[in-house]
LUMVOKE-501862 format. One line per 10 residues: number of its first residue (from 0); their letters; for each residue z, y negated, x of N, C-alpha, C, O. Coordinates in steps of 0.2 Angstrom, whole numbers. Layout:
<recs>
NUM> a> Z/Y/X/Z/Y/X/Z/Y/X/Z/Y/X ~ ... .
</recs>
This chain:
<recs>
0> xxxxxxxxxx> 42/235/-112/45/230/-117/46/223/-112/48/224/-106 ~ 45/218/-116/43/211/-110/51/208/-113/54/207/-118 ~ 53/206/-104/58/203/-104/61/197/-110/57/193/-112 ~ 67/197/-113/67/194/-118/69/187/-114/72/188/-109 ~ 67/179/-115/67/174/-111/75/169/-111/79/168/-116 ~ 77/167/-106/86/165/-109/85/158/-109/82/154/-105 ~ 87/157/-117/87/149/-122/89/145/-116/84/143/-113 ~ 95/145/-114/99/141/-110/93/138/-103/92/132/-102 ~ 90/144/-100/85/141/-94/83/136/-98/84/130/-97 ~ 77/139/-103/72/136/-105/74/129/-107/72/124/-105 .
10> xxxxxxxxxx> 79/130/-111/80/122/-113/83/118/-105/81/112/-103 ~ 85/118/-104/85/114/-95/82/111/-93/82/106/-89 ~ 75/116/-94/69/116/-90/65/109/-96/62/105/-94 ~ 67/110/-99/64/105/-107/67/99/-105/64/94/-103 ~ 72/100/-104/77/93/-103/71/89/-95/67/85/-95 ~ 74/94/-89/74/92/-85/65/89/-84/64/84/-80 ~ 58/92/-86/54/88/-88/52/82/-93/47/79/-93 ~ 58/82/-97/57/78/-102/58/72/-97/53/70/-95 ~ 65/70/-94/66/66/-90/62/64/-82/62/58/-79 ~ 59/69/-80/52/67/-76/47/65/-77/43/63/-73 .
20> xxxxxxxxxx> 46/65/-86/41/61/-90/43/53/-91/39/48/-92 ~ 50/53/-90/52/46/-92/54/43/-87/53/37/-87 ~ 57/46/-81/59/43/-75/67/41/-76/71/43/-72 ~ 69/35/-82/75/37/-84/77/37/-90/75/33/-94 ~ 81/41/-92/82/41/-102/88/40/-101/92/39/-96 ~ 89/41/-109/97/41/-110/95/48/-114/90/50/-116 ~ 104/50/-116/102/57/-116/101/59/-124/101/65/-126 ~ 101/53/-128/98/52/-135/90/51/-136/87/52/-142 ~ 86/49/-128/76/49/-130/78/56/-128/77/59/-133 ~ 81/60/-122/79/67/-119/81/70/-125/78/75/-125 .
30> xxxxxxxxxx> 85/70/-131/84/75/-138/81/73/-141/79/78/-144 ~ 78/67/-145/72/65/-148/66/69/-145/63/73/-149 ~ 65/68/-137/58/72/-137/61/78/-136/56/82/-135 ~ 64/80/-136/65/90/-132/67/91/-141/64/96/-143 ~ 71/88/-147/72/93/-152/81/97/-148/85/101/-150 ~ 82/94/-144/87/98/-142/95/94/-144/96/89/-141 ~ 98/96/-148/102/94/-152/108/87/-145/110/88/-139 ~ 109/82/-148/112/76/-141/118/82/-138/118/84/-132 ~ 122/84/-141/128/88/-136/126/92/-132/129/92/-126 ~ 121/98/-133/119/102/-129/116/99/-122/118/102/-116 .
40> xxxxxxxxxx> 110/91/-123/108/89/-119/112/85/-115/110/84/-109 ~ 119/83/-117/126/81/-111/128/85/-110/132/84/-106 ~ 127/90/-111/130/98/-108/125/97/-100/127/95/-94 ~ 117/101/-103/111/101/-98/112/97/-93/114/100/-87 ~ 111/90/-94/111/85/-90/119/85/-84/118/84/-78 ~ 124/87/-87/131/87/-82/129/94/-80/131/94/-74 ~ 126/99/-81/126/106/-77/120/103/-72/122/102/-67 ~ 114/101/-72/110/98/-69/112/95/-63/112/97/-58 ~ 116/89/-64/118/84/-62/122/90/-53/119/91/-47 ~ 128/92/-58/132/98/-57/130/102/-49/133/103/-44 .
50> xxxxxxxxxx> 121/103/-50/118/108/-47/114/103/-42/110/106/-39 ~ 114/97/-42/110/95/-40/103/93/-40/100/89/-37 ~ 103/96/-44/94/96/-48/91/90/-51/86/89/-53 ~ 97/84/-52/96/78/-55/100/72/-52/106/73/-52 ~ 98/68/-50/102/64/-45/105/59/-52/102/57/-57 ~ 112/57/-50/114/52/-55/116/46/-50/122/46/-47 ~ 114/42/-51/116/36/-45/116/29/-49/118/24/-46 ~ 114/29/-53/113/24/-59/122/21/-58/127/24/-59 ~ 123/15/-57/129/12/-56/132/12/-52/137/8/-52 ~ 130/17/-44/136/18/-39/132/12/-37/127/9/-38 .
60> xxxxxxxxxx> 139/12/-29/139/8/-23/133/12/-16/135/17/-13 ~ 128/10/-15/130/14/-10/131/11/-4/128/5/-3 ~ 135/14/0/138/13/8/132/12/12/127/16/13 ~ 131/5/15/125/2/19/126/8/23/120/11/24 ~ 131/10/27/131/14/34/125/21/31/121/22/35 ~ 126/23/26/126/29/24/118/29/21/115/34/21 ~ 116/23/18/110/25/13/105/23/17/106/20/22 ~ 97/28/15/92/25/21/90/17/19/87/14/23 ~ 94/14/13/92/7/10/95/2/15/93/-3/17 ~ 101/5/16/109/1/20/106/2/26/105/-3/29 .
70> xxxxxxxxxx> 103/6/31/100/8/36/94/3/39/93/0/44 ~ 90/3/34/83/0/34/85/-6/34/83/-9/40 ~ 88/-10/30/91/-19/28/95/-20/36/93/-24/40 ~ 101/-16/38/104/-17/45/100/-16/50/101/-18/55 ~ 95/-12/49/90/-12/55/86/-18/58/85/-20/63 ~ 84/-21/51/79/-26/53/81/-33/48/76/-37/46 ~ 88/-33/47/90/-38/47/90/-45/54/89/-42/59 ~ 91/-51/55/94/-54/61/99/-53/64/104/-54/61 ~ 98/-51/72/104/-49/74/110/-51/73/115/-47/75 ~ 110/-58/71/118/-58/71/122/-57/66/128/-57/67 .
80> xxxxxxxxxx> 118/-57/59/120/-53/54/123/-49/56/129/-49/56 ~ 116/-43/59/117/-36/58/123/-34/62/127/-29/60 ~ 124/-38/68/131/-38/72/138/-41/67/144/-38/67 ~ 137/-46/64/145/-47/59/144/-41/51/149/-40/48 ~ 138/-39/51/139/-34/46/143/-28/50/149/-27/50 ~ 139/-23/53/141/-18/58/150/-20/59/155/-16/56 ~ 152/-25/62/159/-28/64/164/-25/56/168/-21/55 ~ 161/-30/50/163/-29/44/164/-22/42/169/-20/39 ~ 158/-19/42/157/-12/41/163/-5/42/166/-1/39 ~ 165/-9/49/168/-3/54/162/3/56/164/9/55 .
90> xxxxxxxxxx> 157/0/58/152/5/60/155/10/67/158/7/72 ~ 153/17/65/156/18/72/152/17/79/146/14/79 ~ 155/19/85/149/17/91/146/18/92/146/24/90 ~ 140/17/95/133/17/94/130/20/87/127/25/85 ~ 132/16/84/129/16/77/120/11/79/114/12/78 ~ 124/5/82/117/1/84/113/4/86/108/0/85 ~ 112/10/91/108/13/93/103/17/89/97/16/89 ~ 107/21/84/102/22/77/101/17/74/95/18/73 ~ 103/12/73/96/6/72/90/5/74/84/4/72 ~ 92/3/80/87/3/85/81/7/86/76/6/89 .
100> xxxxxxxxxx> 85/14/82/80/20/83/73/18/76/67/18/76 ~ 78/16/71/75/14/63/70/8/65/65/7/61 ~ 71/5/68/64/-2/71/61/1/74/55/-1/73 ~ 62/5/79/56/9/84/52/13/79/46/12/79 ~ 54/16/75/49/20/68/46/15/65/41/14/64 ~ 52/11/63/46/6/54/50/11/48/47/11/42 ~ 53/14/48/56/17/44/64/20/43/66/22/48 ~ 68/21/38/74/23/38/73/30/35/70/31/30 ~ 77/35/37/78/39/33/84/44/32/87/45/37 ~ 86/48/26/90/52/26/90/56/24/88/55/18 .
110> xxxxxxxxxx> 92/63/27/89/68/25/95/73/22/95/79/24 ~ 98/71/16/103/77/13/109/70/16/109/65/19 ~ 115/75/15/121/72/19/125/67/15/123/65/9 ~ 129/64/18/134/59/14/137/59/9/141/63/7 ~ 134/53/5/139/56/-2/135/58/-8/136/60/-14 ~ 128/57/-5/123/62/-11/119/67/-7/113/67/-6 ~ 123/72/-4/120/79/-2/114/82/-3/110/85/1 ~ 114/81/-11/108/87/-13/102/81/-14/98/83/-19 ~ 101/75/-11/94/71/-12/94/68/-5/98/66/-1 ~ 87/68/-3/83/64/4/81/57/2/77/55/-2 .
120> xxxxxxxxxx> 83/54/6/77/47/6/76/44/11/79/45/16 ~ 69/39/10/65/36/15/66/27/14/64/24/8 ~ 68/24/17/67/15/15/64/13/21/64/14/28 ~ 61/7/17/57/3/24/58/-4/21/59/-6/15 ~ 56/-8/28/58/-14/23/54/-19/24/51/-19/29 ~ 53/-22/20/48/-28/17/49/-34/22/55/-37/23 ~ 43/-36/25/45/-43/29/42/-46/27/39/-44/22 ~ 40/-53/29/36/-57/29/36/-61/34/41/-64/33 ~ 33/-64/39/33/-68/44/39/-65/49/43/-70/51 ~ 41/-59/50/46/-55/54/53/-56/51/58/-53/53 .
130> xxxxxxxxxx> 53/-62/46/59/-61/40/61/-55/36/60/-55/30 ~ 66/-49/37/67/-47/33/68/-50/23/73/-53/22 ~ 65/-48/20/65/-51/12/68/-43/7/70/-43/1 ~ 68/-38/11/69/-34/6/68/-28/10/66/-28/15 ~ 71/-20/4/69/-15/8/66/-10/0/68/-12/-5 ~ 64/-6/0/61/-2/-5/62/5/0/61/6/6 ~ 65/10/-7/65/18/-3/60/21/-8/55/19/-11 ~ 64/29/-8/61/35/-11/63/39/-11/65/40/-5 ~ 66/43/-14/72/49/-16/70/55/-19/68/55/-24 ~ 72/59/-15/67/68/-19/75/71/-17/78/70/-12 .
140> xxxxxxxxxx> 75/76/-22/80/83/-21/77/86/-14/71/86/-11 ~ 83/87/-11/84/90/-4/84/96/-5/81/99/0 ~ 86/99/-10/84/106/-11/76/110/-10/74/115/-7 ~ 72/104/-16/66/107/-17/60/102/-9/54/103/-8 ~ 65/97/-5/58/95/-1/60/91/4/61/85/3 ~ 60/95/9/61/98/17/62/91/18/61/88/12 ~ 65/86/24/63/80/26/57/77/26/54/73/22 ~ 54/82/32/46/81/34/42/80/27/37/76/25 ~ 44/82/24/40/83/19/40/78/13/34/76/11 ~ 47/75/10/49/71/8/46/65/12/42/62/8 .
150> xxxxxxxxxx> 46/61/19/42/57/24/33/58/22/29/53/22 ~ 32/63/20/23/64/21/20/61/14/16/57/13 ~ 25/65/9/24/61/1/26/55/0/23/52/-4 ~ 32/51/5/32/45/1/32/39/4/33/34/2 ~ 32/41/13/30/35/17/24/31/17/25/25/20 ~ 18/33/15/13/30/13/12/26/8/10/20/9 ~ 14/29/2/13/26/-6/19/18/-3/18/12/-3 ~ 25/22/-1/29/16/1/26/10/4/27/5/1 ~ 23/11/9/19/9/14/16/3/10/17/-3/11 ~ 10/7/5/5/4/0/7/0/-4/3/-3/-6 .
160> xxxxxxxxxx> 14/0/-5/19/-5/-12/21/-11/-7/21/-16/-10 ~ 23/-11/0/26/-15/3/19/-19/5/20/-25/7 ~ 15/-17/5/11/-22/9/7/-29/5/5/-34/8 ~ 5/-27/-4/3/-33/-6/7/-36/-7/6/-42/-6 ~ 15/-34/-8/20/-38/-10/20/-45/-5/19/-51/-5 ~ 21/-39/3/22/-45/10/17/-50/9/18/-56/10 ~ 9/-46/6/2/-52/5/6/-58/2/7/-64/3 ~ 9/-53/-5/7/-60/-10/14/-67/-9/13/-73/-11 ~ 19/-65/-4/23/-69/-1/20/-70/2/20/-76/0 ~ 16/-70/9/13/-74/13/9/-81/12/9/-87/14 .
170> xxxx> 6/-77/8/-1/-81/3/4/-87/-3/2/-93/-5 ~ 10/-83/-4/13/-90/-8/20/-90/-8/24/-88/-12 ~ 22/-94/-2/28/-95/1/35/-97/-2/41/-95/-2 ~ 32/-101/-5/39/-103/-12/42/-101/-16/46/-105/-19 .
</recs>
């Protein structure tokens, strides 16, 4: 007799693709497309959430010390910023040290930890004439993908996003 299948996974599983199809919903498109009645789906969604399986960051702060974004931006900011940021910060000591490590790579990263545990990311930052202008990451469940691994999928594609942009400032400065 073939195992009988439990509603609850399945529809999670519905939710949580529904929202991989879209990147970000609200939780009125994710029961439009899944059929899954709006309350169940704020249920799914805060157990997901819950479990990590879904990051929700939409509206937070995050802590420059802390994010690979905050990381990346202080790393290759100008130094005297990055010296009255760090000051302001209350960075601890040798914190500058791990910057320095983040400009020797070309990349920032983090892997799990802080205040979002169950996701990894990767930021690098966009120059243009050795001007820091900006920084762009990448964010995957720490659960389902290793550091190294997270770095292999998204440091290139990154890579690939930063570079016409730098072109198309170069090319048109104003």
């Amino acid at each position: 007799m073939p195992a009988k299948p439990i509603r609850a996974v399945a529809r999670a599983l519905e939710v949580l693709e529904a929202l991989n199809r879209q990147g970000t919903a609200t939780a009125l498109a994710l029961a439009r497309e899944t059929g899954i009645p709006r309350p169940t789906v704020y249920r799914l969604l805060e157990t997901l959430v819950g479990t990590g399986h879904v990051g929700a960051m939409l509206g937070r702060r995050l802590p420059m010390l802390e994010s690979s974004m905050g990381r990346a931006y202080l790393a290759f900011c100008p130094a005297g910023e990055r010296t009255a940021l760090l000051r302001m910060l209350g960075a601890p000591a040798g914190f500058a040290r791990r910057l320095a490590e983040i400009r020797r790579r070309g990349y920032s990263l983090r892997a799990g930890g802080g205040p979002w545990p169950h996701t990894g990311s990767v930021a690098l930052p966009i120059l243009s004439g050795g001007r820091l202008l900006g920084c762009i990451n990448a964010i995957w469940m720490a659960r389902a993908v290793p550091p190294e691994e997270g770095i292999r999928q998204c440091l290139g594609p990154l890579r690939e996003t930063a570079a016409p942009i730098e072109s198309a400032i170069r090319a048109n400065p104003a």
